[in-house]
C-alpha positions in Angstrom: -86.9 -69.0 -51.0 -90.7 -68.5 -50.3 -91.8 -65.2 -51.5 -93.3 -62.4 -49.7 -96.6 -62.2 -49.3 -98.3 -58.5 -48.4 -101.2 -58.4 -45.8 -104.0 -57.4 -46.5 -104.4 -54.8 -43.7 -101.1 -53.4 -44.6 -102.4 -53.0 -48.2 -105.6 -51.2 -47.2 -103.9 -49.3 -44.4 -104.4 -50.6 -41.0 -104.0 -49.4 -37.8 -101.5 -51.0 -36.6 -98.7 -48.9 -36.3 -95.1 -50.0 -38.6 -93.2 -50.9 -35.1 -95.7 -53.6 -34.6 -95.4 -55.5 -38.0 -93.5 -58.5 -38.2 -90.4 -58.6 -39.7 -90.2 -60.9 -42.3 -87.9 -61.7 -45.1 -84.5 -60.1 -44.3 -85.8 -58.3 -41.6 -86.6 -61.6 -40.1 -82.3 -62.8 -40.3 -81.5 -59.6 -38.2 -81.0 -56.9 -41.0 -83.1 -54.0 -40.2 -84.9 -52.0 -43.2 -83.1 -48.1 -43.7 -86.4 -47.0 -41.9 -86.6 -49.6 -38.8 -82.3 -48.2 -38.1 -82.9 -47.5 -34.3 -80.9 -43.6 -33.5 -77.2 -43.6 -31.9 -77.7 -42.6 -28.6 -75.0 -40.2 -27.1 -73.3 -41.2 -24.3 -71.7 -37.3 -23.0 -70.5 -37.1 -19.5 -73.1 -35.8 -17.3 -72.0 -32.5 -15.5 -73.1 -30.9 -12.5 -75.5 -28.5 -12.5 -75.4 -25.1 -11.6 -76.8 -25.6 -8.4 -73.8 -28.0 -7.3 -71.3 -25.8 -7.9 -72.7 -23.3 -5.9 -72.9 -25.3 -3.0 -69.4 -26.4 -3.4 -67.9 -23.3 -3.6 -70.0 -21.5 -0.5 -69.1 -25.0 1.6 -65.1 -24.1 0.7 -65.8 -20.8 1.7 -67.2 -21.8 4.9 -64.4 -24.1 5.7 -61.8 -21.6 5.1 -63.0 -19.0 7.4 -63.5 -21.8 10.0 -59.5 -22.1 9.5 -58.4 -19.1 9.1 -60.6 -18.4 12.6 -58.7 -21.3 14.4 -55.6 -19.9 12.8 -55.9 -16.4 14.5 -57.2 -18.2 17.8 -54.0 -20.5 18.2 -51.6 -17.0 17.9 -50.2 -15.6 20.9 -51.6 -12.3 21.6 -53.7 -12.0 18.9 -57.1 -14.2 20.0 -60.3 -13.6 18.1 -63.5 -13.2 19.4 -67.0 -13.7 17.3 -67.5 -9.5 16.8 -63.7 -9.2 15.3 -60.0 -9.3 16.6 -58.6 -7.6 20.1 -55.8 -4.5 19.3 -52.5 -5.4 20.2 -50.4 -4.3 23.3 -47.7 -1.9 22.2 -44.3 -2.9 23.2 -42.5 -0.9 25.2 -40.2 1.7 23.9 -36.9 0.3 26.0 -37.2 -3.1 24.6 -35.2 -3.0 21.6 -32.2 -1.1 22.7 -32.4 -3.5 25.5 -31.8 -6.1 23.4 -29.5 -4.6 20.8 -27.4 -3.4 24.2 -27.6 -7.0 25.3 -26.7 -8.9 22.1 -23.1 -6.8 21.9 -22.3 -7.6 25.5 -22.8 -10.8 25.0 -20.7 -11.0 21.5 -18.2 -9.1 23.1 -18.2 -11.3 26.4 -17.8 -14.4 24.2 -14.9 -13.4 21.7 -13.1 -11.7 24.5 -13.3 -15.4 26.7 -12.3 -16.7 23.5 -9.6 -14.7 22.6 -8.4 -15.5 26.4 -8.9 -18.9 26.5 -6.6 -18.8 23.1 -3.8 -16.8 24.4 -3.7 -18.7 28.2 -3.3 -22.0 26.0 -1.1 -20.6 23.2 -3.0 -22.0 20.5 -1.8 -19.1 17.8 1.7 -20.4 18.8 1.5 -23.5 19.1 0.2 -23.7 15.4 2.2 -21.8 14.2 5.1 -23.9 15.7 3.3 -27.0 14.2 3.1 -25.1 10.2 6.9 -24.1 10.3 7.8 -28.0 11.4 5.5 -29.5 8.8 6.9 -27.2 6.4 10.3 -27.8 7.4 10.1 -31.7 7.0 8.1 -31.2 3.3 11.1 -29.0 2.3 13.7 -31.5 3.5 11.8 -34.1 1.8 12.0 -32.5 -1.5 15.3 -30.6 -1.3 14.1 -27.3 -1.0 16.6 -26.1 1.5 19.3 -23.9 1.3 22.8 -25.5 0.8 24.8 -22.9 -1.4 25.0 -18.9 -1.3 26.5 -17.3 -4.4 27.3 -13.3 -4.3 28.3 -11.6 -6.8 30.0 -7.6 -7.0 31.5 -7.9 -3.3 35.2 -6.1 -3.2 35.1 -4.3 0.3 32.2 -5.5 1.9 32.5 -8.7 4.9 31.4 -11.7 3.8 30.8 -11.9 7.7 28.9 -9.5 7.7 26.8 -10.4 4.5 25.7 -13.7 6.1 24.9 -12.1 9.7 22.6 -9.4 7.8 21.0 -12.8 5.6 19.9 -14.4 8.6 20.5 -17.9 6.6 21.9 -21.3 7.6 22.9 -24.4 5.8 19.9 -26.9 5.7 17.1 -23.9 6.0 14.3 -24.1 4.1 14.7 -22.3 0.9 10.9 -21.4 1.3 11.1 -19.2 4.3 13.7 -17.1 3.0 12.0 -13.6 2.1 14.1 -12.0 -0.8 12.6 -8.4 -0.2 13.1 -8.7 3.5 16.8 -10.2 2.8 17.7 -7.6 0.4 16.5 -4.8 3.1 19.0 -5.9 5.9 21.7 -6.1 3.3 21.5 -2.7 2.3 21.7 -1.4 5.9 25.4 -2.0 5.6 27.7 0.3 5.0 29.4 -0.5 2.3 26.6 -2.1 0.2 24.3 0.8 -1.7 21.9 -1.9 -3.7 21.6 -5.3 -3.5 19.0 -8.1 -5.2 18.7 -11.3 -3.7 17.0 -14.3 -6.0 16.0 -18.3 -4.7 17.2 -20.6 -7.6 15.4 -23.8 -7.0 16.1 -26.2 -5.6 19.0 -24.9 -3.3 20.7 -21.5 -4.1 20.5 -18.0 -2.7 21.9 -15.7 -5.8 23.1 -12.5 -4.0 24.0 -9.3 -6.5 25.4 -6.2 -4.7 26.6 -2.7 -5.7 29.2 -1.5 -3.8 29.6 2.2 -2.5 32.8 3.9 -4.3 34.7 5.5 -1.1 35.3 9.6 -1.3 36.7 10.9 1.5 37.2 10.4 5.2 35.2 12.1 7.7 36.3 13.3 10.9 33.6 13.8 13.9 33.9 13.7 18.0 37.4 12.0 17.1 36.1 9.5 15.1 36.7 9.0 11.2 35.1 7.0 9.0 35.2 6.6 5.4 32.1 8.1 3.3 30.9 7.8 -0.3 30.0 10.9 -2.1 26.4 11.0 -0.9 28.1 11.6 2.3 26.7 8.2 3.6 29.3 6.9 6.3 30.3 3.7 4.6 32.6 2.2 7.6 35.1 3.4 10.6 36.5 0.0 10.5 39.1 0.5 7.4 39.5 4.4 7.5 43.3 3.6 7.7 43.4 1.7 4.4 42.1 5.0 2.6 44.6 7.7 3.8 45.0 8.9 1.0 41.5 10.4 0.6 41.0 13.8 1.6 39.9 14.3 4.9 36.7 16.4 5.9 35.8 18.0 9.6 33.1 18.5 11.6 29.5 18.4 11.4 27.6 18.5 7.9 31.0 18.1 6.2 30.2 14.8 4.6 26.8 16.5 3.3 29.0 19.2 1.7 32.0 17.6 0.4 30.8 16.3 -2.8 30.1 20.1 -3.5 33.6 21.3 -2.0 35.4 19.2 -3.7 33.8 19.4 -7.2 35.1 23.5 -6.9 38.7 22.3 -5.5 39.2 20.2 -8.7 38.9 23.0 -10.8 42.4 23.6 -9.8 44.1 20.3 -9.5 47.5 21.9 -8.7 45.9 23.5 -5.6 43.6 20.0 -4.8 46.6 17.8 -4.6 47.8 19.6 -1.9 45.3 19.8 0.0 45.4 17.9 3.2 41.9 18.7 5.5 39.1 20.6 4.7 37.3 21.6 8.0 33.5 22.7 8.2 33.0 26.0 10.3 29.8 25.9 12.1 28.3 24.2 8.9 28.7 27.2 7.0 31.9 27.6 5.4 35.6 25.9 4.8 39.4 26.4 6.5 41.2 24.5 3.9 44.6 23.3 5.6 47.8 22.4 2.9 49.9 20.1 3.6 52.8 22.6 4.4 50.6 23.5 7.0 48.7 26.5 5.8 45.2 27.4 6.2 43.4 29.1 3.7 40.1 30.9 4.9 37.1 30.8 2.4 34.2 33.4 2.3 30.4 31.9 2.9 29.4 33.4 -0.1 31.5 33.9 -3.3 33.9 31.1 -2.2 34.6 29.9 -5.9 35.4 33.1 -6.5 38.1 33.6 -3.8 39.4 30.2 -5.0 39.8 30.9 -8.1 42.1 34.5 -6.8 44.2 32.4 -4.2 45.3 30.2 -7.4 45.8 33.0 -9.3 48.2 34.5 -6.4 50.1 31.3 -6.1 50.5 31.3 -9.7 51.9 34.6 -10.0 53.8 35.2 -6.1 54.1 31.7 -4.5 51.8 33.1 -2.1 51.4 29.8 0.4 55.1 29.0 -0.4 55.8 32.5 1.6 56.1 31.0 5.3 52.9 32.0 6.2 50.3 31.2 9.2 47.0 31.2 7.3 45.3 33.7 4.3 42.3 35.3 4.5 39.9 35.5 1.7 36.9 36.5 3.4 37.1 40.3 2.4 35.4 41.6 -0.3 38.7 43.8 -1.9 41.5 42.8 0.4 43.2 40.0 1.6 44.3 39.4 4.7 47.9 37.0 5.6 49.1 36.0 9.1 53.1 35.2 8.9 55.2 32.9 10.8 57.1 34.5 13.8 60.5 34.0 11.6 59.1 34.9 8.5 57.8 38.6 10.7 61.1 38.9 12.2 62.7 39.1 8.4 59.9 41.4 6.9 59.8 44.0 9.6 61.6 47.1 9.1 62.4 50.0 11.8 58.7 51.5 12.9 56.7 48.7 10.9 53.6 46.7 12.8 53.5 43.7 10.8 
């Protein structure tokens, strides 16, 4: 390695300036000196100035009021001039109950054309027709139709008559039977006071009825029928089988047997023999025996009375006496009507009986 040799000039200080040396030595192979290191230049983004932006932003502004101008131009009614915008031409005060009258004549003109066009071409039937077919075939094709009726608590009742009230064939869909509607019609007849009716899949109607427990007979216009003690009129049909009831008369007696009869039994001697029990203008009893006498009851106080005709039979055989009829209706007498025979033998020289 050749050594370095120092210039003179740089020894005594020349003029030249240190950039204009040559490099020699080390500095000659491409490794600069610690003092020769060129500086890192930066390399930042340049930005805009504030001048630039400010042109931007007042171009924007210009081309946004040049819209919003074109904008206002293109709508009906409301064109803009250069000095500012034209006022707008009030509507006119009939206008909207015009059109509110207008819309509901037309709504009402279209469902009514509708709702004829329906019912000219029975649509509503039609598909209704359709639903209870489909319905029918789905239930045939799963078994859901009705093939046995079982009821349960009938004694009196017609089984006729239990199956018209139903409304229910063999092969009907089990579906379409209504239980509350079914067990509505059954209780319309006479003789049946509650009824249930159940659908036991697949194919069973499961009727439970409560019978009515008969009372008495009622007689009206001719006509008797037999009626629980509600006074409900259970059936004219079978009033024969049930002769030996006691029979009530006339109008409101079925209302007041229950009551009548609940005083008569007080007494059964008496009650056995009684044979009708007629209602007097619905306000009190004739009680007629079966040996043909008719006992008159008070309106008011008529257990009373009953309870002093038993204890005159008791004691003098009173109705045993061939007599017409007894009167109890007086408040500290009583009052007897006798057979002509029975008279005849009683009256004495210058007697009225």
């Amino acid at each position: 390695m050749r050594p370095l040799t120092v210039d003179r000039n740089d020894r005594l200080g020349s003029s030249r300036s240190k950039s204009s040396r040559p490099l020699k030595g080390l500095a000659a192979k491409g490794r600069l000196s610690r003092r020769t290191k060129p500086k890192k230049v930066s390399r930042r983004k340049s930005e805009p100035s504030f001048g630039a932006a400010a042109s931007l932003v007042k171009l924007g502004n210009a081309s946004a009021q040049f819209t919003n101008m074109l904008w206002q131009t293109a709508k009906p009614g409301k064109a803009k001039t250069v000095r500012g915008t034209a006022r707008r031409k009030p509507a006119p005060s009939w206008r909207k109950p015009a059109l509110i009258g207008g819309g509901v004549i037309l709504a009402a003109l279209m469902i009514g054309g509708i709702s004829n066009f329906l019912s000219e071409q029975q649509v509503a039937e039609q598909t209704s027709r359709w639903v209870d077919e489909q319905q029918k075939a789905l239930a045939g094709a799963f078994g859901l139709t009705v093939q046995e009726i079982s009821i349960v608590g009938r004694h009196r009742a017609s089984a006729q008559d239990i199956l018209r009230a139903l409304d229910v064939k063999r092969g009907d869909s089990i579906l379409d039977v209504d239980p509350i509607e079914a067990r509505a019609r059954l209780e319309t007849l006479g003789w049946v006071e509650t009824a249930s009716v159940m659908r036991r899949f697949p194919d069973e109607l499961f009727i439970h009825i409560q019978e009515r427990r008969p009372f008495a007979r009622w007689q009206l216009n001719g006509k008797t029928g037999v009626i629980d003690r509600s006074g409900a009129l259970v059936s004219r049909r079978q009033a024969d089988k049930f002769g030996h009831l006691p029979k009530v008369v006339g109008d409101g007696a079925n209302i007041h047997a229950a009551e009548l009869f609940d005083m008569l039994s007080q007494t059964p001697t008496l009650f056995t023999q009684l044979q009708n029990a007629i209602r007097i203008r619905d306000r009190r009893w004739n009680l007629e025996f079966d040996n043909k006498v008719t006992v008159l009851l008070p309106e008011n106080g008529a257990q009373k009375a009953w309870k002093q005709l038993y204890k005159m039979q008791e004691e003098k055989k009173i109705l045993n006496g061939g007599l017409v009829s007894v009167d109890l209706r007086g408040n500290d007498r009583t009052y007897v009507r006798l057979k002509p025979k029975a008279a005849a033998l009683r009256r004495t020289k210058g007697d009225k009986t």
